[in-house]
C-alpha positions in Angstrom: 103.7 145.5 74.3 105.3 146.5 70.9 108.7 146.0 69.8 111.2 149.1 68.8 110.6 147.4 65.3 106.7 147.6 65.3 107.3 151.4 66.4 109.6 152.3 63.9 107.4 150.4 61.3 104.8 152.7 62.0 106.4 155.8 62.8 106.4 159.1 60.6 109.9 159.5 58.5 110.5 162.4 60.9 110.1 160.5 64.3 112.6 157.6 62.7 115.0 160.8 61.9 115.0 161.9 65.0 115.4 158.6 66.6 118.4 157.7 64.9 119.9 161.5 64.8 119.7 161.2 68.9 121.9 158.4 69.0 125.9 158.8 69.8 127.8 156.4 67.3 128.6 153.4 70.0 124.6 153.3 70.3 124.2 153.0 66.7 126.5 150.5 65.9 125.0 148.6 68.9 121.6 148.8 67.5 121.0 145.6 65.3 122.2 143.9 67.6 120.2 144.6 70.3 117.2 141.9 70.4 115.7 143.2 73.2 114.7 146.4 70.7 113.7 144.3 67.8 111.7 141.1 69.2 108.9 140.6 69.3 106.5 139.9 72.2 107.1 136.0 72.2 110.4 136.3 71.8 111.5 137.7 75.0 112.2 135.7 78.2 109.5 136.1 80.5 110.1 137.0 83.9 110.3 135.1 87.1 112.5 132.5 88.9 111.7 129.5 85.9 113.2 126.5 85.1 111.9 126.1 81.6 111.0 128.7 79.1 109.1 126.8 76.4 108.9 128.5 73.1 105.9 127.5 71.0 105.0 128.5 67.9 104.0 128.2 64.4 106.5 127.1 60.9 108.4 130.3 60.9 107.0 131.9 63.8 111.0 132.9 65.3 111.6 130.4 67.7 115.0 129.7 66.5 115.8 133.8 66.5 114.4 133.7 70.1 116.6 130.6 71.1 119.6 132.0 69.9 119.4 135.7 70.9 118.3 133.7 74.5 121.6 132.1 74.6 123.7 134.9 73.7 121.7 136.9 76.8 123.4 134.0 78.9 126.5 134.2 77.6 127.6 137.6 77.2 129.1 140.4 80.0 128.7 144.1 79.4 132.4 143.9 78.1 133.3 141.4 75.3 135.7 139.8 77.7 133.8 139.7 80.6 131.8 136.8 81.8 127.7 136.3 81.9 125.4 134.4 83.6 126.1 131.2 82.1 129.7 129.6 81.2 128.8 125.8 80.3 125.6 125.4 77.7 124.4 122.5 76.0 122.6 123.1 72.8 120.4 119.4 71.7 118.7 119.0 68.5 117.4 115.8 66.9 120.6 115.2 65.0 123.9 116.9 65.3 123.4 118.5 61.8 120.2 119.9 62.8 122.2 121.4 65.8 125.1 122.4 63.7 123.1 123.6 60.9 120.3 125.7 62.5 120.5 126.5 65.8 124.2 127.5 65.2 125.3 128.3 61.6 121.7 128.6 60.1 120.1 132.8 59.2 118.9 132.7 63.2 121.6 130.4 64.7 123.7 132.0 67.4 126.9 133.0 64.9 124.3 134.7 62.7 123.2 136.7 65.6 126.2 137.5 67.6 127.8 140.9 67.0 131.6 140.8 65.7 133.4 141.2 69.0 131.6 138.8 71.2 130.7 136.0 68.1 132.2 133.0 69.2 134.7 130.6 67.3 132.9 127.2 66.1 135.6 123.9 67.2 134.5 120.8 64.8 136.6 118.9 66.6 135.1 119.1 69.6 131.4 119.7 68.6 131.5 122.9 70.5 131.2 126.9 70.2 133.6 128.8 72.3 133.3 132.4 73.0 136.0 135.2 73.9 134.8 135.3 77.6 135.7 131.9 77.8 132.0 130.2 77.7 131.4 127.1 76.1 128.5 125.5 74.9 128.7 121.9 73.6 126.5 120.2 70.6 123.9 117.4 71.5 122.3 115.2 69.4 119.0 113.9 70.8 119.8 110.4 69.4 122.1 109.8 71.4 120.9 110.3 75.4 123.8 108.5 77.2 126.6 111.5 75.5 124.3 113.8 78.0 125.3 111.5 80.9 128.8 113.1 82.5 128.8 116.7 80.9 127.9 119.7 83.3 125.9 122.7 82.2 124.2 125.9 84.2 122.3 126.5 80.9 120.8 124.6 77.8 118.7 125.0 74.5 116.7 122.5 73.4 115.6 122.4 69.6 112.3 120.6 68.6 112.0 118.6 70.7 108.3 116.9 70.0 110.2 115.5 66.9 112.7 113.8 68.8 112.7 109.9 68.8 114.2 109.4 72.2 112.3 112.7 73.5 111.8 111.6 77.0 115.7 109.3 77.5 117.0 112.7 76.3 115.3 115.4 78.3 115.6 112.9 81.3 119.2 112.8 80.8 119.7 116.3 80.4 117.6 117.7 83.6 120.7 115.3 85.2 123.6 117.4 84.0 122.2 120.7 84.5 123.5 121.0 88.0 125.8 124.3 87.6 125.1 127.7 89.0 122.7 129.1 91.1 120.0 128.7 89.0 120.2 126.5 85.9 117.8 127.3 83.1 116.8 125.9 80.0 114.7 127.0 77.2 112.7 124.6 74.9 111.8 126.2 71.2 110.0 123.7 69.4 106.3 123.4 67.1 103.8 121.5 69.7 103.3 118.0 69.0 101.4 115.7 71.1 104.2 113.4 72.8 104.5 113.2 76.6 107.4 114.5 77.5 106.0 117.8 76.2 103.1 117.8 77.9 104.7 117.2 80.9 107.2 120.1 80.8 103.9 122.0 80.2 102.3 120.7 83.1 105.1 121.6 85.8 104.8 124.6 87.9 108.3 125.9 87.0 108.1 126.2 83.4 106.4 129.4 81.3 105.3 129.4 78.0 105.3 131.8 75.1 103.7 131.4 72.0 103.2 132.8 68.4 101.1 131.9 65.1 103.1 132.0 62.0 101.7 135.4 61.0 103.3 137.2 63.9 106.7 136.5 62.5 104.9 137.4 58.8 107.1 140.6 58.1 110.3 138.1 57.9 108.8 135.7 55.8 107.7 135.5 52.0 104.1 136.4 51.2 104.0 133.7 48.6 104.7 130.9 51.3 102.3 132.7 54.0 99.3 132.7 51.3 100.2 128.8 50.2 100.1 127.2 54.0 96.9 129.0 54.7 95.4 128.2 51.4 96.3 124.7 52.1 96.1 124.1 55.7 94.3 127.2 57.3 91.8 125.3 59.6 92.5 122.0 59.4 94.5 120.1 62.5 97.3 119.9 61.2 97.4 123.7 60.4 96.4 124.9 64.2 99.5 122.6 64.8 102.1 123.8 62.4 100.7 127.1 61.9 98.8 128.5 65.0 101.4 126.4 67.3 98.6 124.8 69.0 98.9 121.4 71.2 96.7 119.1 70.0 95.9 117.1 72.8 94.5 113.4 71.3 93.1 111.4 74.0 94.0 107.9 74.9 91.1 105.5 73.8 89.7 108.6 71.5 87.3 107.7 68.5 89.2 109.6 66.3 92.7 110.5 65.5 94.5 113.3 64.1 96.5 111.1 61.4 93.4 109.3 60.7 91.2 112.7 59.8 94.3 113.7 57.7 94.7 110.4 56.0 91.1 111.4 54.6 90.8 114.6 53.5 89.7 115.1 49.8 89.9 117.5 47.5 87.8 117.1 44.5 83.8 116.3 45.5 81.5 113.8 43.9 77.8 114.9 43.1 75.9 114.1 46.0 72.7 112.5 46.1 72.0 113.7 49.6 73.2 116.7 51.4 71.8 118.0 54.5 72.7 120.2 57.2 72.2 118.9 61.1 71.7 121.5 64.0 72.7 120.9 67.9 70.9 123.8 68.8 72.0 125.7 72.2 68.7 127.1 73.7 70.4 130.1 76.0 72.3 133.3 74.7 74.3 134.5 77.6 78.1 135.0 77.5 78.7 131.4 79.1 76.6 129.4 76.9 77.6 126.5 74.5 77.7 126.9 70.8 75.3 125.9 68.3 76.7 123.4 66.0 75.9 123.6 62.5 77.5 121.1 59.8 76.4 120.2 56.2 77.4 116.9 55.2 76.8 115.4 51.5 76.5 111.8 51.0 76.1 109.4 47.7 74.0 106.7 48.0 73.6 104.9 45.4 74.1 101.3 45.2 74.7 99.2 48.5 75.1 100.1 51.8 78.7 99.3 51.6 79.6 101.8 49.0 78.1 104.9 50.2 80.5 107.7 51.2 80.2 111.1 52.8 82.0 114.3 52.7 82.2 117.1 55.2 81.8 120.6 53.6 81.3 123.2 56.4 81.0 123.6 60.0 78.9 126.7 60.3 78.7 126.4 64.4 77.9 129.8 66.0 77.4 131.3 69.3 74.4 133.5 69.9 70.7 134.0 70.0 68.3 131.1 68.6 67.5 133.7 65.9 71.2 134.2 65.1 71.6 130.1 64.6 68.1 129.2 63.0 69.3 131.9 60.2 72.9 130.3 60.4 71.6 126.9 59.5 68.9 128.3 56.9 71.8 129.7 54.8 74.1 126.6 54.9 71.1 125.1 53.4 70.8 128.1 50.8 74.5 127.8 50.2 74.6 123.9 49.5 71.4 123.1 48.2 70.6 120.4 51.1 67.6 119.0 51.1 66.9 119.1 54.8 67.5 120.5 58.2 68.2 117.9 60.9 68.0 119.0 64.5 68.1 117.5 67.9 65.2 118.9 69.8 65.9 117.0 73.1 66.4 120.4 75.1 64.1 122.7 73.4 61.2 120.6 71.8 59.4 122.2 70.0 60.5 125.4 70.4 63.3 124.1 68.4 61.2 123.9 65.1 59.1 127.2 65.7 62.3 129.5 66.0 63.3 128.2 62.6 60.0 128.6 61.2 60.4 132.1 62.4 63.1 132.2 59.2 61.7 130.3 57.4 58.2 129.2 57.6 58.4 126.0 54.7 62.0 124.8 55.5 62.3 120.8 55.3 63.1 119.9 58.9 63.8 116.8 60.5 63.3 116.7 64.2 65.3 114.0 65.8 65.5 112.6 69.8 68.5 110.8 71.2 67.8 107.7 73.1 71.5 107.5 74.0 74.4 109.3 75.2 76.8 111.1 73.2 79.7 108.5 72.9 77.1 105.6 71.9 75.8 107.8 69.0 79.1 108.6 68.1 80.7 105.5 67.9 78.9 104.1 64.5 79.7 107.5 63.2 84.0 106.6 63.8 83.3 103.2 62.6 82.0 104.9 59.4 85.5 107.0 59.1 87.4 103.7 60.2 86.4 102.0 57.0 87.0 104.9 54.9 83.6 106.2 53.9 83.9 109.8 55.4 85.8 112.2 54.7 86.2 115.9 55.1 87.0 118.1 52.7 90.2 119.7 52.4 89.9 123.0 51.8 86.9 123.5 54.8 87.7 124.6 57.7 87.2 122.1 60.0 89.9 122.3 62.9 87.4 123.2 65.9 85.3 120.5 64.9 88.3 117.6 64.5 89.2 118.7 68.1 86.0 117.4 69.8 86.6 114.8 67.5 89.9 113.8 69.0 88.6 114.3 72.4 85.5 112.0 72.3 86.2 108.3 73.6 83.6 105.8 74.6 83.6 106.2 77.9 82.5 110.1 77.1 83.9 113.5 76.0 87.1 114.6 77.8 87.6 118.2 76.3 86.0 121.5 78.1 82.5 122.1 77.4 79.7 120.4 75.3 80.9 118.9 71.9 78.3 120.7 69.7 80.1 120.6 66.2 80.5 116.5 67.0 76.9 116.3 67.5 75.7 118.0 64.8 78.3 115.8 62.5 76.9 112.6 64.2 73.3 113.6 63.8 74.1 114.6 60.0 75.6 111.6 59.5 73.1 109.4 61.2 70.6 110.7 59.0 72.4 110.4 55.6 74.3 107.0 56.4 73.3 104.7 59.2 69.2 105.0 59.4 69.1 104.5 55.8 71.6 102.3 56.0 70.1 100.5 58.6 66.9 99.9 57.1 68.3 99.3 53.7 69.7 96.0 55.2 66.6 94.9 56.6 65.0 91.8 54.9 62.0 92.4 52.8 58.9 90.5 53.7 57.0 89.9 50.5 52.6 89.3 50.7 51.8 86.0 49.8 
């Protein structure tokens, strides 16, 4: 569905004439200030008899626009005067100048946003906006839960909420007061992070969700900032989170964290005594099979076994024909220079080795058998990250691959599917740090 803004963005000089030349003067002084015209997708309320309306979206993505315009849909009557659906509204932010600030005086807040005759008159005093019609909505900070125990409300917004320190004592204390109406409703606008309460809203059958990337809001924001976050952060975690608005779900008992992987990115890269690329190689090509996982690691080794570090530089995983990954993995090696293909040949054998050969007929390849599960190969692998030797490369993208990460405990993998990238890191990995490692340690019997 496209907005009236997309169309008129795309629309001749003529059609926009027209457009405007059809309307009588009431419509056109009504225009900017009708939402429903100018949103986008996202930013609409969906339909349906919900409880919740999350919100979720990338830095700049219009979730405050949305949360504002929402309330003023509540609000308002056809007539300035006359009433709307809603008449007592609480609006809780993490602090009271975040509520004040943003979600009512900032460039999307709901004064910014209201048209002259229906904007309503800000009381300090009070902490509360007050409109013409006689609706009120009251100021929240999330810091303080018990100020939500007493008040009444038919309708609320609820600012960023996975930043909130009391998250769940707050949200608890507001589902309490919103006990007005026929139908109380609430709408949550906030950039996923992975706290409970969240996940819980998620998770209940009377909430719907909308969500937006950064770049669908891209035509309000400046190009400069939009080419320095992906620059920066484009696949990496922490960009899916704040940019993509994707939940990062980190597992209980995981072998990996998100602030951990962060904590160790790197920017500038040594020279490398060893680089090679490793190969989990999927053995079917039909629209429901796994990935191939393809990842070149680098490693210097010199000295002892103590010092060595590793870097991530690519996840090259692809989905496709056997062909289509052996000549995947041939040009990562190209591209880097590795030394040697590594690749589980479990399922496969040796067919494994003779599709790559296909490529490349004098490729240095490794084949390699696991004798254990996943999450026992994996865990000397997070012991290597736990004592800082590997790290991932900043400006790689890496975010698909740092999700199986997150998701693999020791009592298996918890996310969907087969963690492919993860295997191919741990076999890369294995072969550059903890077999040579391994035998490095090993005491040296001398002949007599």
């Amino acid at each position: 569905m496209r907005s009236g803004a997309a169309w008129l963005a795309s629309a001749t000089q003529e059609d926009v004439d027209a457009f405007l030349d059809g309307l009588d003067d009431n419509a056109l002084l009504a225009l900017p200030w009708m939402f429903e015209f100018w949103a986008l997708p996202h930013q609409l309320p969906p339909s349906g008899a919900w409880k919740s309306w999350v919100i979720m979206g990338g830095r700049g993505a219009g979730k405050t626009r949305a949360g504002a315009e929402w309330v003023r849909s509540m609000v308002e009557g056809a007539r300035p005067l006359d009433p709307g659906k809603a008449r007592r509204l609480a609006l809780v932010g993490e602090t009271f100048d975040q509520v004040r600030e943003v979600m009512i005086f900032g460039d999307s807040g709901i004064l910014a946003c209201s048209p002259p005759d229906r904007r309503p008159v800000w009381e300090a005093g009070r902490k509360r906006l007050v409109w013409p019609n006689g609706a009120i909505a009251q100021a929240f900070s999330a810091h303080e839960p018990e100020a939500l125990r007493g008040p009444q409300f038919d309708a609320a917004w609820v600012d960023e909420l996975a930043k909130w320190k009391k998250a769940e004592e707050s949200w608890d204390m507001l589902q309490f007061a919103l006990r007005l109406g026929d139908h109380p409703q609430q709408v949550i606008t906030t950039t996923p992070r992975n706290i409970g309460v969240l996940k819980a809203i998620l998770n209940n059958p009377s909430t719907v969700v909308t969500h937006a990337p950064t770049e669908a809001n891209r035509a309000y924001l400046a190009e400069s900032f939009l080419e320095e976050v992906r620059a920066r952060y484009a696949g990496t975690r922490l960009g899916r989170q704040e940019l993509d608005g994707v939940l990062l779900d980190d597992i209980e008992g995981a072998l990996w964290s998100s602030a951990a992987i962060e904590a160790g990115r790197v920017e500038r890269l040594p020279k490398f005594d060893r680089i090679v690329v490793a190969l989990d190689p999927s053995v079917t090509a039909n629209a429901g099979s796994d990935e191939c996982g393809i990842v070149v690691v680098g490693a210097v080794t010199e000295g002892p076994v103590q010092d060595w570090r590793a870097v991530v530089l690519e996840d090259c995983s692809v989905k496709g024909k056997p062909t289509d990954w052996a000549r995947a993995a041939i040009r990562a090696m190209e591209k880097y220079g590795a030394e040697r293909l590594v690749a589980e040949v479990n399922q496969g054998g040796d067919l494994i080795e003779g599709v790559i050969r296909q490529i490349d007929p004098l490729v240095p390849f490794k084949a390699l058998r696991a004798g254990r599960g996943k999450a026992a190969r994996a865990e000397p692998v997070a012991a290597l990250y736990e004592q800082g030797r590997v790290h991932h490369l900043k400006s790689a993208r890496l975010g698909a691959l740092e999700d199986q990460m997150c998701q693999m405990t020791v009592k298996g993998y918890q996310g969907q599917g087969s963690p492919d990238r993860l295997d191919a890191l741990v076999w890369a990995l294995h072969e550059l740090m903890i077999e040579p490692g391994a035998h490095w340690r090993r005491p040296q019997v001398r002949s007599l």
